[in-house]
N, C-alpha and C positions, 0 to 999 in steps of 0.2 A: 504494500500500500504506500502510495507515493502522498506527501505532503498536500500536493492538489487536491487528493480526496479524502483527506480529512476536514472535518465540516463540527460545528459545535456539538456535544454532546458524544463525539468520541470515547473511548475508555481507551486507555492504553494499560497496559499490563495488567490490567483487569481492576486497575483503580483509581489512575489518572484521567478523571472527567474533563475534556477540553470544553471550558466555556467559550472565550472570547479571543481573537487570533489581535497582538497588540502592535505587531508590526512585521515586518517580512526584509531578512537581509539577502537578496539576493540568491534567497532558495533556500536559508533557514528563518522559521517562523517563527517568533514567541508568542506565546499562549499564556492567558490567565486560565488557570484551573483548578481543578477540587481534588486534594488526596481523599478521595472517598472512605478508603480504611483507616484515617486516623483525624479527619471529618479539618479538616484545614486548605485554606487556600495554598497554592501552590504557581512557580511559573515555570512551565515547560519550552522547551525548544525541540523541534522536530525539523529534519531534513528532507529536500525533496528529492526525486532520487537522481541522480548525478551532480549532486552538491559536490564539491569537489575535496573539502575541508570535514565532512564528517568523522571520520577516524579521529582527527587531530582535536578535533572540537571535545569528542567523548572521552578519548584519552586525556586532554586538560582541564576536564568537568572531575574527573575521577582522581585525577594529583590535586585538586584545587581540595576536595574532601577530606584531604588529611591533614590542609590548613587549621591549625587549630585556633586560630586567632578570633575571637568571636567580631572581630573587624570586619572578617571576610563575609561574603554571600556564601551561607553555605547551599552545598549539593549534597541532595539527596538520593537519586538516582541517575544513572547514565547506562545504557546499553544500547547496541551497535547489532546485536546479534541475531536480531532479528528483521522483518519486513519494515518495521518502520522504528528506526534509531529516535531517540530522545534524549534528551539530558533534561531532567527535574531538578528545579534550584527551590531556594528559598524566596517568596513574595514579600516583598520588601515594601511594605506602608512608611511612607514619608516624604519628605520633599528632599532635592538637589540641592545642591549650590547655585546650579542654572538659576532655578526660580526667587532662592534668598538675593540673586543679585541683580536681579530684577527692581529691589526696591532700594539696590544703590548699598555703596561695599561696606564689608562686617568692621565694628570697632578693632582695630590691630590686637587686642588680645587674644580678640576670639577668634578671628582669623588663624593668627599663631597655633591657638589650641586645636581649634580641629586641623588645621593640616599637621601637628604634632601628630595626631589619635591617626588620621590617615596615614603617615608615612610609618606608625610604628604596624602596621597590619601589611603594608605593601613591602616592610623591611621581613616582617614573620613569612610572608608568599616568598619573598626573594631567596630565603636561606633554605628553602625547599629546592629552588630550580623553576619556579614560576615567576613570571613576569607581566606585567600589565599592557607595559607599549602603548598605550593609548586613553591616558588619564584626561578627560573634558569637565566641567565643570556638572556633566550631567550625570558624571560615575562616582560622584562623589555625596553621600547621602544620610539624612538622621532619620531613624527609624522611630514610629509613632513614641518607643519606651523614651529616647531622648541620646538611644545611642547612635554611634556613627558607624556607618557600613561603606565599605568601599567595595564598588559592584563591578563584576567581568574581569577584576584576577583571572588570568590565563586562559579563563574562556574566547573574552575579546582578541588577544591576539590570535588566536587560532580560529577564529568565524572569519577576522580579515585578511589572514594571512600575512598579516605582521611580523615582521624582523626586526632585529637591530644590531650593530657590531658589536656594542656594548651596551645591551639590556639593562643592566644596574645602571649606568649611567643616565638613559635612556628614563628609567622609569622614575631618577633624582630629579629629571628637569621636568617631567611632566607634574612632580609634585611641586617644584619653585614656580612652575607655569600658576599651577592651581591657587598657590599662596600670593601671589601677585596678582591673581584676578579677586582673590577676596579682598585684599587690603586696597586695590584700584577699581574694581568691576571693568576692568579692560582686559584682553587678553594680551599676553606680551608675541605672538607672531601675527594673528590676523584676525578676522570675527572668527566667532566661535563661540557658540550654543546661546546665541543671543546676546555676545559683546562686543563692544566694540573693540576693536587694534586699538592697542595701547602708539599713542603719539611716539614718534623716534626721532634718536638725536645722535647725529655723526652716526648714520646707518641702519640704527640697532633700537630695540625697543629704551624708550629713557626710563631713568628708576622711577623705582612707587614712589619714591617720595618728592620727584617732580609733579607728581601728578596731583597727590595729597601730603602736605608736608607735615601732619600731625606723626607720622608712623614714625614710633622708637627706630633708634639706626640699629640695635642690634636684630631684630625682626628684619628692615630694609637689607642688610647687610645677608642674611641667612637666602632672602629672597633673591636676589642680584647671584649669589653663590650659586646658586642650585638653578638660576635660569641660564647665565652664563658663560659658568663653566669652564672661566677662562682667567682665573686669577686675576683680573683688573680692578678688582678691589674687595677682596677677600681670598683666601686660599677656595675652589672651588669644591662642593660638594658634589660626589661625583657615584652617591650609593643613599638610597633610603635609608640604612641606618645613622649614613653620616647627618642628615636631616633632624633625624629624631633625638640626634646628640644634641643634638645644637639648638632642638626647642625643648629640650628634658626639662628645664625650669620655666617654660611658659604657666599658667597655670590653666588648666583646662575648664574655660567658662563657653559652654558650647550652648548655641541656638537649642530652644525643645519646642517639641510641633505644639500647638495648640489646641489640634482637634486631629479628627482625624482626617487625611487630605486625601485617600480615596474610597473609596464605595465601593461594594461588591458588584453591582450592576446597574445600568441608567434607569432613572426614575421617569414616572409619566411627567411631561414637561419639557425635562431636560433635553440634553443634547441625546442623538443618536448614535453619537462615534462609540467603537469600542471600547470598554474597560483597558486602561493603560496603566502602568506602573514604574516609577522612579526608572526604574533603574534603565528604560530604554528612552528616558525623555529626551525629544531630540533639543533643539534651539528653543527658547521663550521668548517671544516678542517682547522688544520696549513698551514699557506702558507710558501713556501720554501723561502728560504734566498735569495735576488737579483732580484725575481720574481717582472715581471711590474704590476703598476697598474692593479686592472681588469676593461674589460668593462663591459661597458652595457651590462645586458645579460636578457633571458625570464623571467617570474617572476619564483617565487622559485630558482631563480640560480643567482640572480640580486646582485654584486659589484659595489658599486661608493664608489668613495672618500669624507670626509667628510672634508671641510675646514673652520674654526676660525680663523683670523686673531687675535689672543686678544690684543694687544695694542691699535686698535681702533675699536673693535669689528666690523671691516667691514668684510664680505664675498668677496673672491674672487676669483672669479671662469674663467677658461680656456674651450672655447669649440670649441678647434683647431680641435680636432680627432670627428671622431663620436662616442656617448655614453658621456655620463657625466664625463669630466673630473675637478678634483678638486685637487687646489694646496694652497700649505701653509699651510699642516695640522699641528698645534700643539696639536692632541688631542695627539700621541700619546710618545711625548717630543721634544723638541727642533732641533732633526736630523731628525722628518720627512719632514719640509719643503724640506731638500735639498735632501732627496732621492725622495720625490716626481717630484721636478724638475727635477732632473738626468732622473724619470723614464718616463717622459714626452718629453725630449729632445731625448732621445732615441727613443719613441713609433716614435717619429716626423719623427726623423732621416732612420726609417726602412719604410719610405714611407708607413703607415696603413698597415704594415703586420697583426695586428689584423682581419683587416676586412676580408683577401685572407683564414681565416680560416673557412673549411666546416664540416658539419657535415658528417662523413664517415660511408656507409652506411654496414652493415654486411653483408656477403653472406654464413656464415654460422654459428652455435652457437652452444654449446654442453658443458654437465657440463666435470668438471677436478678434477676427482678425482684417482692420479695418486698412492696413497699408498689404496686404497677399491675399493670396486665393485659397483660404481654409486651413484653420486646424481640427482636422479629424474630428468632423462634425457628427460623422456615425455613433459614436463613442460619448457624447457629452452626456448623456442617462447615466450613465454609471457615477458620476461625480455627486449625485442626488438619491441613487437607490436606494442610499443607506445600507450599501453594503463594502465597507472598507479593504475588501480584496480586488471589488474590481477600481479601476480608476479612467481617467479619461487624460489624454498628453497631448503636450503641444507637438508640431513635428520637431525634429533634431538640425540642427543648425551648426554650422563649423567653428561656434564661438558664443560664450555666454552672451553676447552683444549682437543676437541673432544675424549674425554673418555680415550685420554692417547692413541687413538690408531694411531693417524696422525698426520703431524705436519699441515694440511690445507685443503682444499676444495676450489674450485673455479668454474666460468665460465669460456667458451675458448670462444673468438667471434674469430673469422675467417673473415679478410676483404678483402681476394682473392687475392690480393697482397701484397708489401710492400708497406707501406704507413706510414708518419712521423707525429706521433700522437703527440699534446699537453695537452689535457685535454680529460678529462672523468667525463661525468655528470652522477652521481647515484641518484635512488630516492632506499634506505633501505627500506621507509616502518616506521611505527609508533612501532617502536622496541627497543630494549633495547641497549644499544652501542656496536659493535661489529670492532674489530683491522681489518682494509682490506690494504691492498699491490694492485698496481697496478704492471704487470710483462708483459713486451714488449718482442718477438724475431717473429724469423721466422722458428722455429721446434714447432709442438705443443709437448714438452717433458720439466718436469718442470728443468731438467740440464740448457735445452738452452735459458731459459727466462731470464732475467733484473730486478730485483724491480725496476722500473725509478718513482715512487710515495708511499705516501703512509698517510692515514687516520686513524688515531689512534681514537679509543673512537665514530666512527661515525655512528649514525643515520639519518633517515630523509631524506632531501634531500641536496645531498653534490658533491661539486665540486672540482676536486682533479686535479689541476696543475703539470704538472709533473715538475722533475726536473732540466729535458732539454726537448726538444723536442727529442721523440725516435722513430726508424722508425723499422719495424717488419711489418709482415702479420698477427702474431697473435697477441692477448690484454686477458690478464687474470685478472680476476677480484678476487681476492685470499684474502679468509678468513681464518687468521692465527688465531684470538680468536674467537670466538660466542658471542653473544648474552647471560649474565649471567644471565640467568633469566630461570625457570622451562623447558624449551622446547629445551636450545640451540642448534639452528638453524641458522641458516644467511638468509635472504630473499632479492632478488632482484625485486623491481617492475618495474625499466626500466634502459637501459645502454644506455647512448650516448656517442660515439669519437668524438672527434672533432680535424682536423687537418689541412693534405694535401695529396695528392694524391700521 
């Protein structure tokens, strides 16, 4: 049984229920699922057949199992040996780094501490012969208890075929990468999982502490070390446990979720996408300046607030509204408490207009490609079926900059009337980051459209607030860069409005 035909509700070894399929690497799939026998959620990966990586994957699902570090994701099953291979891990409830840095970068302490708790878990993988290779701000994670898990040890390299000449070094810089996007919310080579490039000076990315000059130098110092690499101003850290040396006396004052930030399954209302989980979240949209709190929302799409009180490390949480509200954030300095309150007093004040918003259903869909002759108009159904395997793409171009010969390509959804849209849930697809514009009017002609949003660098599944609420009959879904990667194309596997009528 190949991948293709597995379909929800699956069992695999007579006890791995597949619910919800969360995204798809190029022929292996992961799955949110039910260990039936010991009544716990679970996430599975399944190959398709001529994956080409299968062995490698199950072989480092099953070294990654004797990680003892409870840092790690643990695995629970892996076998190869039959019709249909899988690796069963542990479902990992919590949010990323991705999404904490979304609301602008952690106080340097805390920073410091969790990438301490991470590098000492990716130094316990190391001393085994497993490596990471591919640390992003979205494998880095606090589990609902308030611990830190670092997800795809060994698995990740071997789903993408990942090498390195010097892996331990490899995986020090991917941890300096990670501590410099907490302490800047930049990333120091290029965008990545919703950040921006870190600004550069004489060639190279400039320290954190050009960027924010509160950050202690010995933190700056640790971080410039381990990004690097090149002794210009520290001796270079050139291994995760040298990391872990060097933040041994940070003190470990780390982000705790709030609530809980995914759901088992979508609720009437809600969005339609799949059940998704940390640990494959790809890029997070910028959220717009002034924009309230988000709610609770389906999994794959889920915002809460995270709040530390740190003077007395009490948690203190508000659950006026529905969905998980959380106040008194200091992760992301000293002025989110009181935006949080303003945005809370507000949400209060507009009587749960959160909740009056529906998802708006399309009555028509068609690609928009207003300078060529078609993007694969057969195909645009699928973007709307509400089913996130199939998808609808642009065609492939010799250049994210569609070959020089358009400035874009898009969808048109058609919602039969006007109607006052706030948000648009995308699920991209397991693809490379590609620039999208959200564009509101009521001619479908690209003159009469609005940018009212927009998702720079985004993959995955992403949620793009606009920047007011815009009201049109049409909704374009507009691909100004591609996808940099051999193919570029843009792919859509599902669109949801979400507004008023």
């Amino acid at each position: 049984m190949s991948t293709f035909m597995i379909e929800p509700g699956t069992r695999l070894a007579g006890r791995y229920r597949l619910e919800e399929p969360v995204s798809d690497a190029g022929g292996a799939t992961f799955w949110k699922a039910t260990d039936e026998t010991l009544a716990r959620p679970v996430a599975v990966w399944t190959f398709a057949d001529g994956f080409p990586r299968t062995a490698e994957v199950v072989r480092a699902s099953r070294v990654t199992s004797r990680v003892s570090d409870s840092r790690v994701t643990q695995v629970f099953d892996a076998d190869d040996s039959g019709p249909t291979p899988y690796v069963v891990e542990e479902w990992v409830v919590g949010q990323s780094l991705a999404e904490l840095l979304a609301e602008g970068p952690l106080q340097p302490e805390r920073a410091a501490g969790l990438v301490a708790e991470a590098a000492e878990a990716v130094a316990a993988a190391n001393e085994t012969g497993l490596f990471h290779l591919y640390l992003t701000p979205t494998k880095l994670m606090w589990s609902l208890g308030g611990a830190v898990k670092v997800t795809g040890i060994g698995v990740e390299a071997a789903l993408r075929g990942v090498s390195a000449p010097n892996p331990a070094a490899a995986d020090a810089q991917g941890l300096g990468k990670l501590l410099y996007a907490a302490l800047t919310a930049h990333w120091p080579d290029s965008q990545q999982s919703g950040l921006p490039a870190a600004p550069t000076e004489a060639g190279r990315p400039c320290r954190p502490g050009s960027i924010r000059p509160d950050i202690p130098p010995k933190i700056e110092a640790t971080a410039c070390a381990a990004v690097f690499q090149d002794g210009s101003s520290a001796p270079p850290l050139v291994s995760a446990r040298d990391i872990a040396n060097a933040l041994a006396d940070v003190p470990r004052v780390v982000p705790l979720p709030g609530a809980p930030v995914h759901s088992a399954a979508p609720r009437p209302g809600t969005s339609r996408r799949s059940g998704a989980q940390g640990i494959v979240t790809p890029a997070e949209p910028s959220r717009s300046r002034g924009s309230r709190p988000s709610r609770s929302k389906t999994p794959g799409a889920t915002r809460v607030r995270w709040a530390l009180m740190g003077t007395a490390g009490a948690l203190v949480l508000a659950a006026a509204m529905v969905g998980a509200w959380t106040l008194g954030s200091s992760i992301g300095g000293p002025d989110d408490s009181e935006a949080t309150d303003a945005g809370s007093q507000e949400a209060s004040a507009s009587g749960g207009e959160e909740e009056e918003l529906a998802t708006l259903e399309p009555q028509g869909v068609e690609d928009f490609d207003p300078q060529g002759d078609g993007e694969h108009g057969e195909r645009v159904n699928e973007a709307i079926d509400g089913d996130p395997s199939t998808a609808w793409n642009t065609q492939s171009y010799d250049s994210a900059q569609f070959g020089n010969l358009k400035d874009g390509v898009g969808l048109l959804v058609d919602l039969g009337d006007p109607s006052e849209i706030h948000e648009v849930n995308l699920d991209l697809g397991d693809t490379a980051p590609a620039d999208v514009e959200i564009r509101v009017g009521d001619e479908a002609d690209l003159a009469a459209l609005s940018t009212v949003g927009e998702a720079p660098q985004a993959s995955g599944q992403v949620d793009v607030k606009l920047n007011d609420p815009s009201e049109g009959q049409y909704v374009v879904i507009w691909f100004s860069q591609l996808p940099n990667n051999g193919e570029h194309r843009g792919t859509i596997h599902e669109v949801e409005l979400r507004g008023k009528k």
